[in-house]
C-alpha positions as CSV (number, residue, x, y, z in Angstrom):
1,X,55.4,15.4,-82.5
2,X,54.8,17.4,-79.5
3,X,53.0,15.6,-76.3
4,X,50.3,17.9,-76.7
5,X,49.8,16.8,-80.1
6,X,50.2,13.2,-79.0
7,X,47.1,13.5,-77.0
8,X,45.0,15.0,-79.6
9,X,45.5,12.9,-82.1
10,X,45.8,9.3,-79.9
11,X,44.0,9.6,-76.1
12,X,40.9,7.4,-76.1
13,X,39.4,8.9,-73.6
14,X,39.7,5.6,-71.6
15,X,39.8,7.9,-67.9
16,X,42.3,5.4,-66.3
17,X,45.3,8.6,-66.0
18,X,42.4,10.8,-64.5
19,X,40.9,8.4,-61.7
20,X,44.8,8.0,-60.5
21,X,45.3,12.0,-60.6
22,X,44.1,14.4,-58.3
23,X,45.2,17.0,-61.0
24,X,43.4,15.9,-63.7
25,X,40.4,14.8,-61.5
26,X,40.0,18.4,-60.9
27,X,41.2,20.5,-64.0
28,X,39.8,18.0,-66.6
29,X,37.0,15.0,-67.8
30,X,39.7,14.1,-70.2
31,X,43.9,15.2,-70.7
32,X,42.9,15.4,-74.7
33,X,40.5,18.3,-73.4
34,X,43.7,20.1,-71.9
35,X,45.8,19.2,-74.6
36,X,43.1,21.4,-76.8
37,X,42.9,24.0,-74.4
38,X,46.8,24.0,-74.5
39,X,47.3,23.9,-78.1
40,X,44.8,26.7,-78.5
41,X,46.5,29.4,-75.9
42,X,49.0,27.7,-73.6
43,X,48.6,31.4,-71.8
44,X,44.7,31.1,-71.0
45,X,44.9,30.0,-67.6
46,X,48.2,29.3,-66.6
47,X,47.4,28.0,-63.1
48,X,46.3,25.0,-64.9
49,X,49.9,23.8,-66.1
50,X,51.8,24.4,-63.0
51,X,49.1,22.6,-61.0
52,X,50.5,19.8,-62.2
53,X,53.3,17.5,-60.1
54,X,54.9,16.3,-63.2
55,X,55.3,13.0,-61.6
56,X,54.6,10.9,-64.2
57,X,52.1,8.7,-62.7
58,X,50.0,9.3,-65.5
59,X,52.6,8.0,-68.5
60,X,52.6,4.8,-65.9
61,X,48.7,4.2,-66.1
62,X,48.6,4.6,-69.5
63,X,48.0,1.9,-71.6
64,X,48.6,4.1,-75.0
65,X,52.0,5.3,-73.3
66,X,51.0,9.2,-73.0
67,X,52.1,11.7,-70.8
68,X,49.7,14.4,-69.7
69,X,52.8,15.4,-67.5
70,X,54.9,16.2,-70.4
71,X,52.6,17.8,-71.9
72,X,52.2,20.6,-69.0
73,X,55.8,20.5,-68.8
74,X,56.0,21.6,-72.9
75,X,53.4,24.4,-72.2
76,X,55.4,25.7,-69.1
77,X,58.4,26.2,-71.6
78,X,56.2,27.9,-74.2
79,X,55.3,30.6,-71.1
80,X,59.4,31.2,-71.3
81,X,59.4,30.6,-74.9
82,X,56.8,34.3,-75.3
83,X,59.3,36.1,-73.4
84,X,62.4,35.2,-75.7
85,X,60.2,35.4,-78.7
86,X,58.4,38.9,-77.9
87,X,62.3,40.0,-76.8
88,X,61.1,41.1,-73.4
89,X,63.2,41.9,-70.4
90,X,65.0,38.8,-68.9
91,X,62.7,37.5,-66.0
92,X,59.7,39.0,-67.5
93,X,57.5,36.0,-66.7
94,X,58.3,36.0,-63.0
95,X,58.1,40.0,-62.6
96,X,55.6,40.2,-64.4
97,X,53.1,36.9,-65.6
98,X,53.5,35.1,-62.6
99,X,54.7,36.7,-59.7
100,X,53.9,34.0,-57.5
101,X,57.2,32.2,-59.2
102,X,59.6,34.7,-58.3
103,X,60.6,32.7,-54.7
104,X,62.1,30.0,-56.9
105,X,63.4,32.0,-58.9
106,X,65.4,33.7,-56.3
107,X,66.0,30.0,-54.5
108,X,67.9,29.4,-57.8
109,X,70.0,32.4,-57.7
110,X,70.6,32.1,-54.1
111,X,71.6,28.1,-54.4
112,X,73.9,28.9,-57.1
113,X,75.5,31.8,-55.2
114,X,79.0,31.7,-53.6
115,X,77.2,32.0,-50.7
116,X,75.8,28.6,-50.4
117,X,78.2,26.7,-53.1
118,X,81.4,24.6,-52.3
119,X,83.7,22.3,-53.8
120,X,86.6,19.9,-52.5
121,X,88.2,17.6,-53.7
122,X,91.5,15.9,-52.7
123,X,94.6,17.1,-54.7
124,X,96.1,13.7,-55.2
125,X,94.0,10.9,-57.1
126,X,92.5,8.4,-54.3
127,X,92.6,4.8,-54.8
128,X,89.7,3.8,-57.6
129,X,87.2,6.8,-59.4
130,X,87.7,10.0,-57.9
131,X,84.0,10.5,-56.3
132,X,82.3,13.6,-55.0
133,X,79.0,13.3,-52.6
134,X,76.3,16.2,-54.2
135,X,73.8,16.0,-51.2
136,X,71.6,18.7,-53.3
137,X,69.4,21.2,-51.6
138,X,66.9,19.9,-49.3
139,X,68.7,17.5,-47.3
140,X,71.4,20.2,-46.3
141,X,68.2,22.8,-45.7
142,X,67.0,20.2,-43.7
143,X,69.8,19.2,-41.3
144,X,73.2,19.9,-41.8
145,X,74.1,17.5,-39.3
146,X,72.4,14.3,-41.0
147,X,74.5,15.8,-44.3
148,X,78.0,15.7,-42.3
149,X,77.5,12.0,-40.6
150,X,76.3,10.4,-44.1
151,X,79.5,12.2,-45.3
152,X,82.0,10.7,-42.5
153,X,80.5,7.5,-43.6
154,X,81.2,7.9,-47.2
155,X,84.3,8.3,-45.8
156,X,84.9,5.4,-44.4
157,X,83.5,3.2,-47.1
158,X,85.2,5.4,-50.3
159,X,88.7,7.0,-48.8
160,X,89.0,10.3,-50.3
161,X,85.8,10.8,-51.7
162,X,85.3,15.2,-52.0
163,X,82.4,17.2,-51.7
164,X,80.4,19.6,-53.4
165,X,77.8,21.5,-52.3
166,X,75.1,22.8,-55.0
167,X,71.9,23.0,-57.0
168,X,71.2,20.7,-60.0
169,X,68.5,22.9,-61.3
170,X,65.5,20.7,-61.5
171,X,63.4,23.6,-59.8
172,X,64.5,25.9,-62.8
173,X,63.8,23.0,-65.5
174,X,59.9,22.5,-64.0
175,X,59.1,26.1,-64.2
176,X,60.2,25.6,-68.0
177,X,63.0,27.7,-67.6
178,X,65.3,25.9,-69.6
179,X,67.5,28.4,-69.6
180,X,68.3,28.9,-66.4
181,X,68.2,25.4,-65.8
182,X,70.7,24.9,-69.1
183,X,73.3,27.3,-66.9
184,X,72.8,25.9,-63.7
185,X,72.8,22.0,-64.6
186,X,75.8,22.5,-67.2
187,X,77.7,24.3,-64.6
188,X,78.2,22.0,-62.4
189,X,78.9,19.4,-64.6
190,X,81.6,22.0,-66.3
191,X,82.9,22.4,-62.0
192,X,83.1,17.9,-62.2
193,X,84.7,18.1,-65.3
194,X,87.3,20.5,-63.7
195,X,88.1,18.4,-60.8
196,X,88.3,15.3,-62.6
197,X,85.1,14.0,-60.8
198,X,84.1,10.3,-62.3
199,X,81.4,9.6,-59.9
200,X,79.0,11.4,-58.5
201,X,77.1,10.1,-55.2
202,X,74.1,11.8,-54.3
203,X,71.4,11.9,-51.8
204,X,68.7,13.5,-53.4
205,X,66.4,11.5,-56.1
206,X,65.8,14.9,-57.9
207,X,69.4,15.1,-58.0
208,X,69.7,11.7,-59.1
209,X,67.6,12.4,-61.9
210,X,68.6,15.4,-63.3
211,X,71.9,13.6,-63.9
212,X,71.0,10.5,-64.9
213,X,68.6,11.8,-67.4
214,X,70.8,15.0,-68.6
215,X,74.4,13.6,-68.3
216,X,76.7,10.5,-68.7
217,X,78.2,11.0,-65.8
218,X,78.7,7.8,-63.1
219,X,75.8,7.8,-60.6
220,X,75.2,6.0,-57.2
221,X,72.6,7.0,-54.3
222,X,73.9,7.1,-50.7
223,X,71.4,4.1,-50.0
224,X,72.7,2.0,-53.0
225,X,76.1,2.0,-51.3
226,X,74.9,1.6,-47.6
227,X,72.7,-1.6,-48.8
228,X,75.8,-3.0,-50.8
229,X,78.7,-2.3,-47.9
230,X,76.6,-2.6,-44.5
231,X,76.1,0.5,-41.8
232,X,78.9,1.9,-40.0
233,X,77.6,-0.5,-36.7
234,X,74.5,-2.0,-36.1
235,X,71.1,-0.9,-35.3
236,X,68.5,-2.9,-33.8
237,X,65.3,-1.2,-33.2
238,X,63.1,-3.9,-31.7
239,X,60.7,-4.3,-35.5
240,X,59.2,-1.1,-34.9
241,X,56.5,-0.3,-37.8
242,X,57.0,2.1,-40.3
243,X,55.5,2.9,-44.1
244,X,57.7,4.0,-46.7
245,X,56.6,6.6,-49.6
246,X,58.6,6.0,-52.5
247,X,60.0,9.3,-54.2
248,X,58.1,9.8,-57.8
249,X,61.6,11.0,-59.4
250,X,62.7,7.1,-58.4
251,X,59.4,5.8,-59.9
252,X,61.8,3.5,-62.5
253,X,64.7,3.1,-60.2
254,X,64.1,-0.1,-58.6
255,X,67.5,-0.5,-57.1
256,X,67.6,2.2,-55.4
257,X,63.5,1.4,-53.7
258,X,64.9,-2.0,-53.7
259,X,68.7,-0.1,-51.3
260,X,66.1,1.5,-49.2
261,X,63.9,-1.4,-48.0
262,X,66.9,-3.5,-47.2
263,X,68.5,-1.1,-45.6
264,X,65.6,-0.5,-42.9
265,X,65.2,-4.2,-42.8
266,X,68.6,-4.7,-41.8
267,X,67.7,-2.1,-38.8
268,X,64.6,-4.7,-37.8
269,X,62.1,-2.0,-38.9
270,X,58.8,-3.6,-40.0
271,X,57.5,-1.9,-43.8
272,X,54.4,-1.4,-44.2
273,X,53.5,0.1,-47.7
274,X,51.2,2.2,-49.4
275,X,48.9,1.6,-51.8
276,X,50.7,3.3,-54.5
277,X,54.2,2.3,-54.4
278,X,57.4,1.9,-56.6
279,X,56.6,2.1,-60.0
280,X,52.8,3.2,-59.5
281,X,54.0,5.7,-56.6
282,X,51.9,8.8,-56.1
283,X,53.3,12.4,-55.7
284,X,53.9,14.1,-52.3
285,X,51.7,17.0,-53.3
286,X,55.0,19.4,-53.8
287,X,56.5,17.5,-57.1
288,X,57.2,19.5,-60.4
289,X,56.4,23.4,-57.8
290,X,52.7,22.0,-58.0
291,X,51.8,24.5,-55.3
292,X,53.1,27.5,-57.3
293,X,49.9,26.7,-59.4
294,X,47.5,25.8,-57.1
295,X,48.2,25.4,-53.2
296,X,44.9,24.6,-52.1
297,X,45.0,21.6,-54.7
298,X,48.2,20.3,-53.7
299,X,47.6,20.1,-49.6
300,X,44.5,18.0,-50.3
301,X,47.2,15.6,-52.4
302,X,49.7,15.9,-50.0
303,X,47.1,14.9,-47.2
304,X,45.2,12.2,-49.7
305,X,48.7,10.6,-49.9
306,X,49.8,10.9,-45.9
307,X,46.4,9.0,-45.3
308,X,47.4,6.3,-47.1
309,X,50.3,5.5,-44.6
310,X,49.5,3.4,-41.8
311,X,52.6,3.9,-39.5
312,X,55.5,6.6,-39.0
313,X,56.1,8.0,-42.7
314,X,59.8,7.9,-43.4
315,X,61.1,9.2,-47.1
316,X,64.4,8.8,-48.7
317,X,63.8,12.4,-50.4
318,X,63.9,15.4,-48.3
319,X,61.4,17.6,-50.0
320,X,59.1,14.6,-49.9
321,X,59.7,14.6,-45.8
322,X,59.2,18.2,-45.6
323,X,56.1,18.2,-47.5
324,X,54.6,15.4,-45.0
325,X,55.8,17.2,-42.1
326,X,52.4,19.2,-42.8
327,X,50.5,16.7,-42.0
328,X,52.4,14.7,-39.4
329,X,55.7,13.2,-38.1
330,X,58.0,12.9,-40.9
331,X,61.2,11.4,-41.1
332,X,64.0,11.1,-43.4
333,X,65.7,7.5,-44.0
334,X,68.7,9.4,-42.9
335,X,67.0,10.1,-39.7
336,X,67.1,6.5,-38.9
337,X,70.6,5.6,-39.8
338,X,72.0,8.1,-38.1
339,X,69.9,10.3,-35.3
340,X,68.5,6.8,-34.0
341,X,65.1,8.7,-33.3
342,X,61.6,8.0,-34.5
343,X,60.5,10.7,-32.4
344,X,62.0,13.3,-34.0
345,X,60.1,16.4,-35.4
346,X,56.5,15.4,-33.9
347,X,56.5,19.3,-34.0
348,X,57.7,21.1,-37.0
349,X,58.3,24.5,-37.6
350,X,58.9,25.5,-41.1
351,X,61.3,28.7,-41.5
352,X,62.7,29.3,-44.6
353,X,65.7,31.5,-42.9
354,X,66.6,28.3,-41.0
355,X,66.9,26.7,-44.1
356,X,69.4,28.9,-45.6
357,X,71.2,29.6,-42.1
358,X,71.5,25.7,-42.1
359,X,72.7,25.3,-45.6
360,X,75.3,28.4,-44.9
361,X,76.4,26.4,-41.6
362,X,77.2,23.3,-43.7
363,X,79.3,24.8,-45.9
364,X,81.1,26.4,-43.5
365,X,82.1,23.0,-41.5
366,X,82.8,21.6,-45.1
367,X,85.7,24.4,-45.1
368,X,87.4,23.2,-42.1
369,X,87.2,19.7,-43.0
370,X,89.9,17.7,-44.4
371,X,89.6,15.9,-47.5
């Protein structure tokens, strides 16, 4: 049974996913209202299912265990489903159904392109699993140099460890493009299986996952390791405050919320927290390409959720610091660990050519590197 047909025939209309969402505060009384409208014509008004952050949240709250999430997710996939049924042209619905997709659409192509991609791995087996770091997207668009220090330190903690730089698709998979994500997500794993990779280390929760949930592959966060083997030297920063926001995709990973607190304790910083945290953490307003279906929407989450913070925000998810950066200072765990300044970025300005210059940088230096 589909989760649209879950909450037909089982949501009791009890309103405790609705007062937690800004999503369905706005779209719906009720998600079994949606789930009709859905069922009837998933193309009536298709801002409605890409309004929503897919966080999951909702499944959370929910005492019946439904998932108004998934169920926006399924109706996303029929969209893509029309196209392959009808036999129209490939990329029908972002040239033509919903234009305002085609940016991530082309993100994907570009991510996956020769371009932006890298792989290196040593030639002779190092001591224990062969390891790669996959930093993902955002962190590299963010700053290369943040990517190339947590590297050196993987380094010195896991001798020959390679490095691959790529996309795990998770954009593609939340527009419902399972195809796309299907070619994206399986080749990479194909490029692992080629180099003998046996674990994966990765910085990015979306990252973290897409693998976990798609794969059997051997996963560890950057932060797990840091927590478990100490920083390169210590930092003291004299218990300066700060709050931490909890990435949504890490929502049932407590180890790796659990890596992150320690590791910022160890550094004398002082945690404040947000309402919403770990397991009941709330979106940063940019989750699932929420502002694809309604941007307007999503700043007012993404400022509801920055006003719950009552120090510097600092994320362990890069798209999650971007998307406060609107609002404020934002930093990056990483930020902390490694540039030693919380006064970075008090002014931001976002340029998605700087992005891609900084991710084409990156691999560059990778080139020259030894393994």
């Amino acid at each position: 049974m589909s989760e649209t047909e879950k909450l037909i025939e089982l949501c009791d209309d009890c309103g405790a996913c609705v007062r937690t969402c800004t999503f369905l505060r706005h779209y719906c009384d009720t998600p079994r209202e949606l789930a009709k409208r859905f069922k009837r014509n998933p193309l009536e008004n298709i801002e409605i299912p890409y309004s929503c952050s897919l966080c999951g949240l909702c499944q959370r709250i929910c005492h019946l265990n439904l998932h108004p999430g998934d169920m926006c997710l399924e109706t996303r996939q029929k969209i893509f489903q029309t196209q392959e049924k009808d036999a129209l042209p490939n990329d029908f619905v972002y040239d033509y159904m919903i234009p305002r997709l085609k940016g991530l659409r082309n993100h994907q192509i570009m991510s996956t392109s020769s371009v932006f991609t890298l792989e290196k791995v040593a030639k002779n087996k190092p001591p224990g699993l062969r390891r790669v770091f996959f930093p993902g997207c955002s962190l590299p668009a963010y700053s290369p140099g943040l990517v190339l220090k947590a590297y050196r330190y993987l380094q010195q903690k896991m001798p020959g460890i390679g490095i691959v730089l790529n996309c795990c698709g998770k954009p593609s998979r939340d527009l419902g493009d399972e195809d796309r994500f299907k070619k994206i997500f399986e080749g990479t794993l194909k490029e692992f299986s080629l180099h003998g990779v046996e674990e994966v280390v990765v910085a990015c929760i979306n990252c973290h996952k897409m693998y976990a949930e798609n794969s059997d592959i051997k996963l560890r966060t950057i932060y797990e390791i840091m927590a478990e083997k100490g920083l390169s030297s210590p930092i003291s920063t004299g218990g300066q405050e700060i709050t931490i926001h909890d990435s949504c995709p890490a929502r049932y990973r407590p180890e790796i919320q659990k890596a992150v607190r320690q590791i910022v304790s160890q550094m004398n910083f002082k945690v404040t927290e947000m309402k919403f945290k770990n397991e009941t953490t709330q979106c940063c307003g940019a989750g699932g390409c929420s502002p694809m279906g309604n941007t307007v929407l999503a700043d007012r989450h993404t400022q509801a959720r920055a006003g719950q913070a009552k120090s510097q925000i600092v994320s362990y998810c890069a798209h999650c610091r971007e998307r406060f950066s609107t609002c404020g200072p934002s930093l990056h765990v990483l930020d902390l660990i490694f540039n030693r300044s919380s006064k970075k970025h008090t002014e931001e300005y976002h340029d998605s050519w700087r992005n891609w210059m900084n991710r084409w940088y990156l691999k560059k230096r990778f080139q020259l590197m030894k393994i």
